[in-house]
PDB file of N, CA, C and O in Angstrom:
ATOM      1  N   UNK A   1      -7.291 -13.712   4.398  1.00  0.00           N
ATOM      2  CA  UNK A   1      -6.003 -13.080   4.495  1.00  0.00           C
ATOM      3  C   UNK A   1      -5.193 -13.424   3.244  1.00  0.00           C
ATOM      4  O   UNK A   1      -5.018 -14.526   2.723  1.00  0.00           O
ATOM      5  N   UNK A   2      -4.695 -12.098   2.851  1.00  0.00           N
ATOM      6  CA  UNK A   2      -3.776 -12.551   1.553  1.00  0.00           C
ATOM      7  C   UNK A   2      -2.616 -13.196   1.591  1.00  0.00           C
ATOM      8  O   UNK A   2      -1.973 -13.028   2.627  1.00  0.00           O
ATOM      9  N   UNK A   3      -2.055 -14.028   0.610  1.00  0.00           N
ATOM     10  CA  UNK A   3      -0.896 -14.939   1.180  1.00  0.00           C
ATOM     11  C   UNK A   3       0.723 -14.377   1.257  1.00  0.00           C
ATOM     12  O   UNK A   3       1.737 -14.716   1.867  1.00  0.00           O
ATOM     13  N   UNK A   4       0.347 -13.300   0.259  1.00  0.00           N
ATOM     14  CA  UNK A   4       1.409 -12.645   0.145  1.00  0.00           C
ATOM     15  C   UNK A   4       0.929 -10.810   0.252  1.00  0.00           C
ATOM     16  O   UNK A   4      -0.198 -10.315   0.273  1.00  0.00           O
ATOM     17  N   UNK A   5       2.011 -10.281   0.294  1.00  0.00           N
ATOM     18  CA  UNK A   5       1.772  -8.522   0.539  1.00  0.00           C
ATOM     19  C   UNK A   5       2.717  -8.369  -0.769  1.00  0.00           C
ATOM     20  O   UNK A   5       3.759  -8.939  -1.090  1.00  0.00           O
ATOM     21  N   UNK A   6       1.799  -7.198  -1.501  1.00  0.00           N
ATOM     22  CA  UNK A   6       2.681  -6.312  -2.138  1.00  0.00           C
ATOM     23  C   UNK A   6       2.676  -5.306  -2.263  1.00  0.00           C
ATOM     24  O   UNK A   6       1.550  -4.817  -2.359  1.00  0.00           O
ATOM     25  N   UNK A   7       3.596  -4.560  -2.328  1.00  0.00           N
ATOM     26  CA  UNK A   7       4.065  -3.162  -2.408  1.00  0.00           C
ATOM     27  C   UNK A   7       3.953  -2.197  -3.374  1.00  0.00           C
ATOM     28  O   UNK A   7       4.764  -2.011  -4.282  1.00  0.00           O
ATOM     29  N   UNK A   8       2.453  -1.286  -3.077  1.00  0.00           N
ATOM     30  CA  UNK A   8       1.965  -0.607  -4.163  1.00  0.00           C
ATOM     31  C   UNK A   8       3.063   0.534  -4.948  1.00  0.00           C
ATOM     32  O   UNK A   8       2.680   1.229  -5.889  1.00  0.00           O
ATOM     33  N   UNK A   9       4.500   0.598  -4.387  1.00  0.00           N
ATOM     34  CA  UNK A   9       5.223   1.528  -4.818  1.00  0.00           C
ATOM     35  C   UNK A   9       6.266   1.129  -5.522  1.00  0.00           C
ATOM     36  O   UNK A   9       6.679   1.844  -6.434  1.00  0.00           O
ATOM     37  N   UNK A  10       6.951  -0.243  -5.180  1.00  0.00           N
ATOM     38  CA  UNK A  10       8.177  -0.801  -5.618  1.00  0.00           C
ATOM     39  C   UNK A  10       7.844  -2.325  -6.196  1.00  0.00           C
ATOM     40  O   UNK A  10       8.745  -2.971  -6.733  1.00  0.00           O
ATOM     41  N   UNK A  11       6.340  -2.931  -6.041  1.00  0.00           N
ATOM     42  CA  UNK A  11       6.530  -3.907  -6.391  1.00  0.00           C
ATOM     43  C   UNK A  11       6.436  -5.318  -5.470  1.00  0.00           C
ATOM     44  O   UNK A  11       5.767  -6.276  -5.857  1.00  0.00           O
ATOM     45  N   UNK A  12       7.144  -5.324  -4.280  1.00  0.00           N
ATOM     46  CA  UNK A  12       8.069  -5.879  -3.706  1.00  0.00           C
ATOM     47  C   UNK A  12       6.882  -6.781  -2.804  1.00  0.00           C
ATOM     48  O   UNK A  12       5.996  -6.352  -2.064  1.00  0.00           O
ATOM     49  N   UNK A  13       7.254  -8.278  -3.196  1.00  0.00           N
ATOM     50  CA  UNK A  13       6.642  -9.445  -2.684  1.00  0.00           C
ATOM     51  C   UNK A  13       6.890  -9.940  -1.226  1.00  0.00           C
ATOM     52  O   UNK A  13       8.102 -10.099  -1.082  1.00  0.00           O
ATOM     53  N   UNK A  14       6.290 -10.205  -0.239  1.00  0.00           N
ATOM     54  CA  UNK A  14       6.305 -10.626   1.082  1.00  0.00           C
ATOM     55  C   UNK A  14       5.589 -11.692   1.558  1.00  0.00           C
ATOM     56  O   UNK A  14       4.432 -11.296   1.698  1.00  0.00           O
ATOM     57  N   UNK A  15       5.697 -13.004   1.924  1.00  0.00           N
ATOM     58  CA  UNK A  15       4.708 -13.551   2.653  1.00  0.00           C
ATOM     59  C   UNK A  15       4.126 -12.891   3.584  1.00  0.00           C
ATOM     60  O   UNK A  15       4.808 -12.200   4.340  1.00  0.00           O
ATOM     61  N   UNK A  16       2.925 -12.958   3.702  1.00  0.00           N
ATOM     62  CA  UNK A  16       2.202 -12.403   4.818  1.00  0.00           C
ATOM     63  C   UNK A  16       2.278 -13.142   6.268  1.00  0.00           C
ATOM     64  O   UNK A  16       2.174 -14.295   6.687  1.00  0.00           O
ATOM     65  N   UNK A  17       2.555 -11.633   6.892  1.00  0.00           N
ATOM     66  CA  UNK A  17       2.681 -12.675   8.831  1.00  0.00           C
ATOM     67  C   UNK A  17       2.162 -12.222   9.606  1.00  0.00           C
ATOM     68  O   UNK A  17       1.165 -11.940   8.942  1.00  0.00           O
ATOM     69  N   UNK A  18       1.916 -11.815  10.681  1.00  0.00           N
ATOM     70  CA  UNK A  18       1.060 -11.184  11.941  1.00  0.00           C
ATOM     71  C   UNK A  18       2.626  -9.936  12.155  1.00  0.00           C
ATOM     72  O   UNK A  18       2.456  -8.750  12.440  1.00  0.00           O
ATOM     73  N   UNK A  19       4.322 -10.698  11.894  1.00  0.00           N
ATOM     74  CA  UNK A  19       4.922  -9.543  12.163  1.00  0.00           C
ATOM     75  C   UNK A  19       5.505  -9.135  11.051  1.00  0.00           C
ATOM     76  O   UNK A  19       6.107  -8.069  11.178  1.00  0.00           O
ATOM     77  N   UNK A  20       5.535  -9.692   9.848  1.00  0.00           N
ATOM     78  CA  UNK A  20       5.975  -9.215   8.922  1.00  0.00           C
ATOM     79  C   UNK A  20       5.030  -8.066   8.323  1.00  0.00           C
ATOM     80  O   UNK A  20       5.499  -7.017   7.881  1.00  0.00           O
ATOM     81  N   UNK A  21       3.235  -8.444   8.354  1.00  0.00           N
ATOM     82  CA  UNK A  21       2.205  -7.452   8.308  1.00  0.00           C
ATOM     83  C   UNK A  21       2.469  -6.115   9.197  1.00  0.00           C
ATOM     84  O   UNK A  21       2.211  -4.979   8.798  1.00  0.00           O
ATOM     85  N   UNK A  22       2.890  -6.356  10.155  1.00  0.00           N
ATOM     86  CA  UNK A  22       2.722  -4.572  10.966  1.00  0.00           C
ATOM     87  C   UNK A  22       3.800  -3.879  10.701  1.00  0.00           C
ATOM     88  O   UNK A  22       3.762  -2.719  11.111  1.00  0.00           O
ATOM     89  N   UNK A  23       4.958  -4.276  10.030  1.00  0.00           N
ATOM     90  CA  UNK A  23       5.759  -3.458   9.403  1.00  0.00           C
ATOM     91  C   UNK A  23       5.397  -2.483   7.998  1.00  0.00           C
ATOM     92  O   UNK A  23       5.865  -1.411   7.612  1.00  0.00           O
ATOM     93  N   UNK A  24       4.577  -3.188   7.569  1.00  0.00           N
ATOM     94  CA  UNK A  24       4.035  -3.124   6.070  1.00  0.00           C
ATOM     95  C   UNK A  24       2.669  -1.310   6.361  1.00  0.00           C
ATOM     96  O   UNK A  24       1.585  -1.302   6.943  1.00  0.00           O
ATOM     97  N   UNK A  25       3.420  -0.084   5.655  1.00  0.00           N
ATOM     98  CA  UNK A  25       2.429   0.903   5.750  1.00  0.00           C
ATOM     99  C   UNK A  25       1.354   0.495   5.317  1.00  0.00           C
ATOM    100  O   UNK A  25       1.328  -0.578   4.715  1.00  0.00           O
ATOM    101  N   UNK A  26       0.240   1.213   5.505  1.00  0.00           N
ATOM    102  CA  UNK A  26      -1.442   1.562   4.866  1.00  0.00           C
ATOM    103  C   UNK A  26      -1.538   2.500   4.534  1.00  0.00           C
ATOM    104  O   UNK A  26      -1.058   3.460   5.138  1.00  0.00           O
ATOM    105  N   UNK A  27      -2.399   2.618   3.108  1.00  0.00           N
ATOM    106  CA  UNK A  27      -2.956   4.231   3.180  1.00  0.00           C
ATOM    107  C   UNK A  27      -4.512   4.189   2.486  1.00  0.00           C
ATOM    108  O   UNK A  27      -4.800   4.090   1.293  1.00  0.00           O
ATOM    109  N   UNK A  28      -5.103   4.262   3.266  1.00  0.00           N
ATOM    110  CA  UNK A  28      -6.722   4.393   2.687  1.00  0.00           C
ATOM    111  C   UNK A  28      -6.904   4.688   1.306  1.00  0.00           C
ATOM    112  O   UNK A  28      -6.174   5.520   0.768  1.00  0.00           O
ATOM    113  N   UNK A  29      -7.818   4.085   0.660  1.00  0.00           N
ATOM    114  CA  UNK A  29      -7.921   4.881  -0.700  1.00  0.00           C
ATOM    115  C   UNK A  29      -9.379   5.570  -0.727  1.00  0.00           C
ATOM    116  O   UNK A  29     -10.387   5.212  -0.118  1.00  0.00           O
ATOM    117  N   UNK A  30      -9.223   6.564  -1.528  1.00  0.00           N
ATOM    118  CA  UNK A  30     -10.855   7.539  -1.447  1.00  0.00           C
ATOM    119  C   UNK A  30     -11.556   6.575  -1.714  1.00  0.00           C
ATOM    120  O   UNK A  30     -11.315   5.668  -2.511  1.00  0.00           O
ATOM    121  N   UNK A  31     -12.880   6.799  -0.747  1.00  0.00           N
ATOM    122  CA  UNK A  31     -14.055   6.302  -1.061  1.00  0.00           C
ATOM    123  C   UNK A  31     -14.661   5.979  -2.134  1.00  0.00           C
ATOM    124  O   UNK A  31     -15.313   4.965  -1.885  1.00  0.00           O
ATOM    125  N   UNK A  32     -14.842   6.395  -3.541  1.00  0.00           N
ATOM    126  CA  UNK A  32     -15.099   6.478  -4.602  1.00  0.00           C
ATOM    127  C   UNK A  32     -14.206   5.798  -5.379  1.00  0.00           C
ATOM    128  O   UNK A  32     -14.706   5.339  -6.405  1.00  0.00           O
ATOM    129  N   UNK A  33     -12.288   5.451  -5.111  1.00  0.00           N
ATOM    130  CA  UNK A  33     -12.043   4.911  -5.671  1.00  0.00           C
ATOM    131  C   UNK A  33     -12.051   3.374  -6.345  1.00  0.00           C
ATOM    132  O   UNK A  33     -11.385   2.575  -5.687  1.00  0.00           O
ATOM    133  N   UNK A  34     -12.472   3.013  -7.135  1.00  0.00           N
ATOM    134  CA  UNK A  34     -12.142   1.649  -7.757  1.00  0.00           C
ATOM    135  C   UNK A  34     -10.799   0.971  -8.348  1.00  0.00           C
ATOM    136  O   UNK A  34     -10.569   0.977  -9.557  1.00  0.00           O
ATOM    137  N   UNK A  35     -10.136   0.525  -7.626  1.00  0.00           N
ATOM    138  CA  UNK A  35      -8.812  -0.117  -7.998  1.00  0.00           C
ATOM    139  C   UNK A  35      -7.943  -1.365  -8.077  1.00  0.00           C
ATOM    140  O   UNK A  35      -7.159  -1.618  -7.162  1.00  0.00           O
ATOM    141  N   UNK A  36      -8.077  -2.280  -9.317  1.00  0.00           N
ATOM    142  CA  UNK A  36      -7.972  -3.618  -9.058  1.00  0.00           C
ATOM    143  C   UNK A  36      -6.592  -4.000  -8.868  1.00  0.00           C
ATOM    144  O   UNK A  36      -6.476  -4.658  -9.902  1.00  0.00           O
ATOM    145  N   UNK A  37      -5.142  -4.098  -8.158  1.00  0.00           N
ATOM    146  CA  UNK A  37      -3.910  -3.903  -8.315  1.00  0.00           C
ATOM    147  C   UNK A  37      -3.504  -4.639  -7.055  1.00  0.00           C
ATOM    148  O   UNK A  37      -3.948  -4.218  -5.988  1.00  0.00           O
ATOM    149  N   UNK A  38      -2.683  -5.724  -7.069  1.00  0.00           N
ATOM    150  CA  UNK A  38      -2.525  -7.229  -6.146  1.00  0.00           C
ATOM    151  C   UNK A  38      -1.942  -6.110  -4.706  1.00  0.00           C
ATOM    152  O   UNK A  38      -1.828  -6.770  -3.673  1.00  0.00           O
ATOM    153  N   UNK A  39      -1.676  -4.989  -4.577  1.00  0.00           N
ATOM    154  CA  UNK A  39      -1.294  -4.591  -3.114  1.00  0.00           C
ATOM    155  C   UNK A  39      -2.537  -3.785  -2.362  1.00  0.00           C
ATOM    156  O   UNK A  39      -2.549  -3.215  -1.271  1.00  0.00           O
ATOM    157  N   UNK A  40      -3.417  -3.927  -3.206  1.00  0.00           N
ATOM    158  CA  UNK A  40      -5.067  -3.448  -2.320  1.00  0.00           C
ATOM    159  C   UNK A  40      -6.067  -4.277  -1.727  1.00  0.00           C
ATOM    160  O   UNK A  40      -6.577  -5.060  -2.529  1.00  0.00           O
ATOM    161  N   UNK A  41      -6.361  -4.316  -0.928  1.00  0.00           N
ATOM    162  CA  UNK A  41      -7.375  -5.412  -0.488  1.00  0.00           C
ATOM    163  C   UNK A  41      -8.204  -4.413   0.413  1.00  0.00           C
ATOM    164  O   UNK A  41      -7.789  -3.964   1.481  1.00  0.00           O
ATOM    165  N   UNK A  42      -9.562  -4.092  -0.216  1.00  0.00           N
ATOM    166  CA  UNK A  42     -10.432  -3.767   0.164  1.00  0.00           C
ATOM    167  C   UNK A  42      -9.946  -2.091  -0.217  1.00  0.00           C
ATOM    168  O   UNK A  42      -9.489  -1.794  -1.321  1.00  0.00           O
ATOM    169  N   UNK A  43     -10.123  -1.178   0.807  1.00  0.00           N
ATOM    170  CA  UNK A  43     -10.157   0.040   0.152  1.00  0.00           C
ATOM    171  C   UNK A  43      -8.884   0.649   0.595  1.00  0.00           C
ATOM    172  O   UNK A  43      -8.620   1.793   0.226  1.00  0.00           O
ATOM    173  N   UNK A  44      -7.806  -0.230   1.601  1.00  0.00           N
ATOM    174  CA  UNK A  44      -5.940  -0.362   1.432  1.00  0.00           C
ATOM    175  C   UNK A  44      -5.119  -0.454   0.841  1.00  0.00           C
ATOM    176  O   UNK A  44      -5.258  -1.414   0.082  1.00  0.00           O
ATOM    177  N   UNK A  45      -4.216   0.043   0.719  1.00  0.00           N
ATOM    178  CA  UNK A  45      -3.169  -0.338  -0.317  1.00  0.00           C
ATOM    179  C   UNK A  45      -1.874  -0.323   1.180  1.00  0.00           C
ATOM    180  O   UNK A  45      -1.653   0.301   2.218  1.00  0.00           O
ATOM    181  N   UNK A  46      -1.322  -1.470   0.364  1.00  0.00           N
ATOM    182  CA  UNK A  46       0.469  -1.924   1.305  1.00  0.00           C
ATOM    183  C   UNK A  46       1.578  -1.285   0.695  1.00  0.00           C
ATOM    184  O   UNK A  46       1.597  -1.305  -0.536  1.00  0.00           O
ATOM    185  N   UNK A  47       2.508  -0.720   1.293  1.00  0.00           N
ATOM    186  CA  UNK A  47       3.422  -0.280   0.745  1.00  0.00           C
ATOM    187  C   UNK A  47       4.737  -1.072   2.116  1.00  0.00           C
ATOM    188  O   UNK A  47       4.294  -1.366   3.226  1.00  0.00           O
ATOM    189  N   UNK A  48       5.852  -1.242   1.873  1.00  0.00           N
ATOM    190  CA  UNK A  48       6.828  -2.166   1.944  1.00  0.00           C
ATOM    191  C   UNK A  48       7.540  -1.289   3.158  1.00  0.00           C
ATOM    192  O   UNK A  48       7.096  -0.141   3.144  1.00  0.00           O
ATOM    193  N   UNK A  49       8.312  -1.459   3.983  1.00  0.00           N
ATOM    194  CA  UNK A  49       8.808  -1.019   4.847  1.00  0.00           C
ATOM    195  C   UNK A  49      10.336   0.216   4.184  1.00  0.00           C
ATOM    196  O   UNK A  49      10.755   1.337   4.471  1.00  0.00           O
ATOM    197  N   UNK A  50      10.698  -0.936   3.157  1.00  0.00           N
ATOM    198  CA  UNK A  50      11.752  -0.140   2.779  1.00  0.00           C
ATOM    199  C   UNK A  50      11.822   1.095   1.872  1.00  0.00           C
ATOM    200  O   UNK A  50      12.829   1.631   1.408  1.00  0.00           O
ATOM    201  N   UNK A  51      10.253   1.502   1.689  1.00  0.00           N
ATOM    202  CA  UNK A  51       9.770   2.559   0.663  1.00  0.00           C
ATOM    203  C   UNK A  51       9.335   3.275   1.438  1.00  0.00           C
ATOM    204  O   UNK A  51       9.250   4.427   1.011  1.00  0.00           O
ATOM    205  N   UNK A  52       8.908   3.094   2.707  1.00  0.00           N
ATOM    206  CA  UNK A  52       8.303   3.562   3.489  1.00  0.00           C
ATOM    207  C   UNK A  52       9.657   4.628   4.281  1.00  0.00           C
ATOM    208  O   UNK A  52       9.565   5.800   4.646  1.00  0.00           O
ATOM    209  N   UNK A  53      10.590   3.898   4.335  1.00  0.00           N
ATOM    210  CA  UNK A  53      11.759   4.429   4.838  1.00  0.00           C
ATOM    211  C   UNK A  53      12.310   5.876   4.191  1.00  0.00           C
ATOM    212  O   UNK A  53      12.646   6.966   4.654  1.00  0.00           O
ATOM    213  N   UNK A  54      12.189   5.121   2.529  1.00  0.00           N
ATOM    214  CA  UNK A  54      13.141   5.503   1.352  1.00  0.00           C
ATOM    215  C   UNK A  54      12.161   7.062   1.153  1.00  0.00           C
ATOM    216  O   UNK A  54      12.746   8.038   0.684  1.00  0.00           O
ATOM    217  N   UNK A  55      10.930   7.154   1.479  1.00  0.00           N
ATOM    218  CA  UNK A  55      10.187   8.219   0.711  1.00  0.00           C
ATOM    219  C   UNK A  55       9.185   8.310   1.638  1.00  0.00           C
ATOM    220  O   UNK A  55       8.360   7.487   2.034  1.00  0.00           O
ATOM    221  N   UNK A  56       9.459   9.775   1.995  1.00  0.00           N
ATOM    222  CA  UNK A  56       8.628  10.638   3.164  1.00  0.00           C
ATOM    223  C   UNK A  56       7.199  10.581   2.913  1.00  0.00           C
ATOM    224  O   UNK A  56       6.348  10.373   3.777  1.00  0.00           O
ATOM    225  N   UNK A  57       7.000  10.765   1.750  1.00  0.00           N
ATOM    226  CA  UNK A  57       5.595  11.153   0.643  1.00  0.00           C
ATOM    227  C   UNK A  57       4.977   9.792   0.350  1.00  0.00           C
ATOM    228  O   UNK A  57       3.907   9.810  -0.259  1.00  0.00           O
ATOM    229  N   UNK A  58       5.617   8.333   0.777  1.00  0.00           N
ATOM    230  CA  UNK A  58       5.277   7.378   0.437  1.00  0.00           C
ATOM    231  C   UNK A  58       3.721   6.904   0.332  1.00  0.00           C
ATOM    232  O   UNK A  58       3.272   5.969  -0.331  1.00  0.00           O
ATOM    233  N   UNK A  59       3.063   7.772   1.134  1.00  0.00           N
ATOM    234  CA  UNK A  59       1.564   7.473   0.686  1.00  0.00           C
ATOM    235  C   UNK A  59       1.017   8.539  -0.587  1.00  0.00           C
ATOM    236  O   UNK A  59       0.097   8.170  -1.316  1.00  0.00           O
ATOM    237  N   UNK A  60       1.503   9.530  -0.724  1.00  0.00           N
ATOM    238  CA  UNK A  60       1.464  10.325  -1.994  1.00  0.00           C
ATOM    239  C   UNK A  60       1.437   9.346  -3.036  1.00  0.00           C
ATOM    240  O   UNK A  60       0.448   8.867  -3.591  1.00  0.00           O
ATOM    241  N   UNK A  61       3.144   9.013  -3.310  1.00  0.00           N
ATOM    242  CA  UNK A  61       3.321   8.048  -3.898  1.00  0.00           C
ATOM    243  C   UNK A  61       2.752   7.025  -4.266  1.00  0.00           C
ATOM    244  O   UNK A  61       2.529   6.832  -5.461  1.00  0.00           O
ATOM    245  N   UNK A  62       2.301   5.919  -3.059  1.00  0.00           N
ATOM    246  CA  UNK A  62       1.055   4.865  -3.495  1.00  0.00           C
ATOM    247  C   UNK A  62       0.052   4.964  -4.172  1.00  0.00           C
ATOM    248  O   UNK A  62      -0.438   4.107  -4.908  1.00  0.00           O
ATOM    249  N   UNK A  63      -0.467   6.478  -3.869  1.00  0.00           N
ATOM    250  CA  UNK A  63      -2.166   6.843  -4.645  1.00  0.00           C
ATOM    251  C   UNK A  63      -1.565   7.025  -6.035  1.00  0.00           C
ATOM    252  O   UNK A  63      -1.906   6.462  -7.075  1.00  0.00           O
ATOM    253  N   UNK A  64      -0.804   7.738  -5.883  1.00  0.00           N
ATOM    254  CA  UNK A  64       0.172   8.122  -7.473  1.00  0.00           C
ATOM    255  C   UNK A  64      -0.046   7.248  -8.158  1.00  0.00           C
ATOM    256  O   UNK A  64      -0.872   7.302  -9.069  1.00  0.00           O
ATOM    257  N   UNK A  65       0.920   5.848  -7.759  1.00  0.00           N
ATOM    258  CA  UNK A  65       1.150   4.772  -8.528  1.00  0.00           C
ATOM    259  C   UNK A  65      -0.268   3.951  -8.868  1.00  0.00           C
ATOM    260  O   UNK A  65      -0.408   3.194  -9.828  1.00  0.00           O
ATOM    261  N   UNK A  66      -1.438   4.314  -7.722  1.00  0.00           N
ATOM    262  CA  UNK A  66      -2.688   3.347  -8.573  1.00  0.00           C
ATOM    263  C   UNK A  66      -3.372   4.383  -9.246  1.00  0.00           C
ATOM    264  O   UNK A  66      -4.407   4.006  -9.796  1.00  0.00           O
ATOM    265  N   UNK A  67      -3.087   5.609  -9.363  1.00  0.00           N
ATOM    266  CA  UNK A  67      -4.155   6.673 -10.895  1.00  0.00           C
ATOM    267  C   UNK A  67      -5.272   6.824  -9.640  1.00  0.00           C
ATOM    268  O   UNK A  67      -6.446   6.517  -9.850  1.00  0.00           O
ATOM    269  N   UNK A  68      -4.778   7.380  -8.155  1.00  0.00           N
ATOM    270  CA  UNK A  68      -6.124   8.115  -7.427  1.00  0.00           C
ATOM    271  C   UNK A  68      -4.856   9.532  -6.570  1.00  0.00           C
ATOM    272  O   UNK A  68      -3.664   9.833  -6.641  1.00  0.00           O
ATOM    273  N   UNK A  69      -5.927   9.932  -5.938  1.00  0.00           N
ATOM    274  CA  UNK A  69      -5.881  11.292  -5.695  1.00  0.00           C
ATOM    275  C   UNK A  69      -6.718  11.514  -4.879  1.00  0.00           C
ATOM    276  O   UNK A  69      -7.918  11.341  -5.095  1.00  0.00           O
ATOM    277  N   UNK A  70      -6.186  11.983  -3.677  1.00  0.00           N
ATOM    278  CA  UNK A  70      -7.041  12.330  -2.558  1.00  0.00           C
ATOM    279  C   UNK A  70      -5.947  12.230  -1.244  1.00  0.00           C
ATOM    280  O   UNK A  70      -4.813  11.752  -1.267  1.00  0.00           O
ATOM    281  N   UNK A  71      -6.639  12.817  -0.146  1.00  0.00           N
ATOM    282  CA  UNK A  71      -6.002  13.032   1.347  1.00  0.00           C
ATOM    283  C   UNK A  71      -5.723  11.455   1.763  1.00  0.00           C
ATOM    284  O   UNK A  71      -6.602  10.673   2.124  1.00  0.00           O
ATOM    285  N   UNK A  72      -4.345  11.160   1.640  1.00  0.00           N
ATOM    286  CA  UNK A  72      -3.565   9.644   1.814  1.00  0.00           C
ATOM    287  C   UNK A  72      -3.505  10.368   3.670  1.00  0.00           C
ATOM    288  O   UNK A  72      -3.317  11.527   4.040  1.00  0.00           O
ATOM    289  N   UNK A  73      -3.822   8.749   4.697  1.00  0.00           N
ATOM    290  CA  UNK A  73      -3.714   8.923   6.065  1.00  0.00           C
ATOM    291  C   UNK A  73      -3.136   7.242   6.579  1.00  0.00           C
ATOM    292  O   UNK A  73      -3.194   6.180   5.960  1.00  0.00           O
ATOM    293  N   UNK A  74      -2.549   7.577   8.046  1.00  0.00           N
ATOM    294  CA  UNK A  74      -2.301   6.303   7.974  1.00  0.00           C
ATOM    295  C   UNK A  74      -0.672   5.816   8.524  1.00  0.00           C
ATOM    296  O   UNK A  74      -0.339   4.631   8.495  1.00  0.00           O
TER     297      UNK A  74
END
């Protein structure tokens, strides 16, 4: 488990918790993608509650921000 969460859209640092984690969106990344960037762990990316709020498209956004492209779910 990672010690901290970060936020593939804004940045934004979190200790990791059992309730601070289920606030925190997901959005799958394509199968094919390869992406080394501290808010992915495994083929996830975290995005922050308050981006999540701030921007409808926020999983658009996430793939955006790591250079992939594909059907964001989640």
């Amino acid at each position: 488990m990672a010690l901290y969460l970060h936020c593939v859209i804004c940045s934004r640092k979190q200790a990791n918790g059992i309730v601070s984690g289920a606030a925190w969106g997901r959005v799958e990344l394509p199968a094919d993608a390869t992406v080394v960037h501290p808010s992915v762990n495994g083929s996830t990316a975290r995005a922050c509650p308050t981006c999540m709020g701030q921007y409808p498209d926020w999983q658009d956004r996430a793939l955006t921000s790591l250079g992939v492209s594909g059907g964001a779910s989640g």
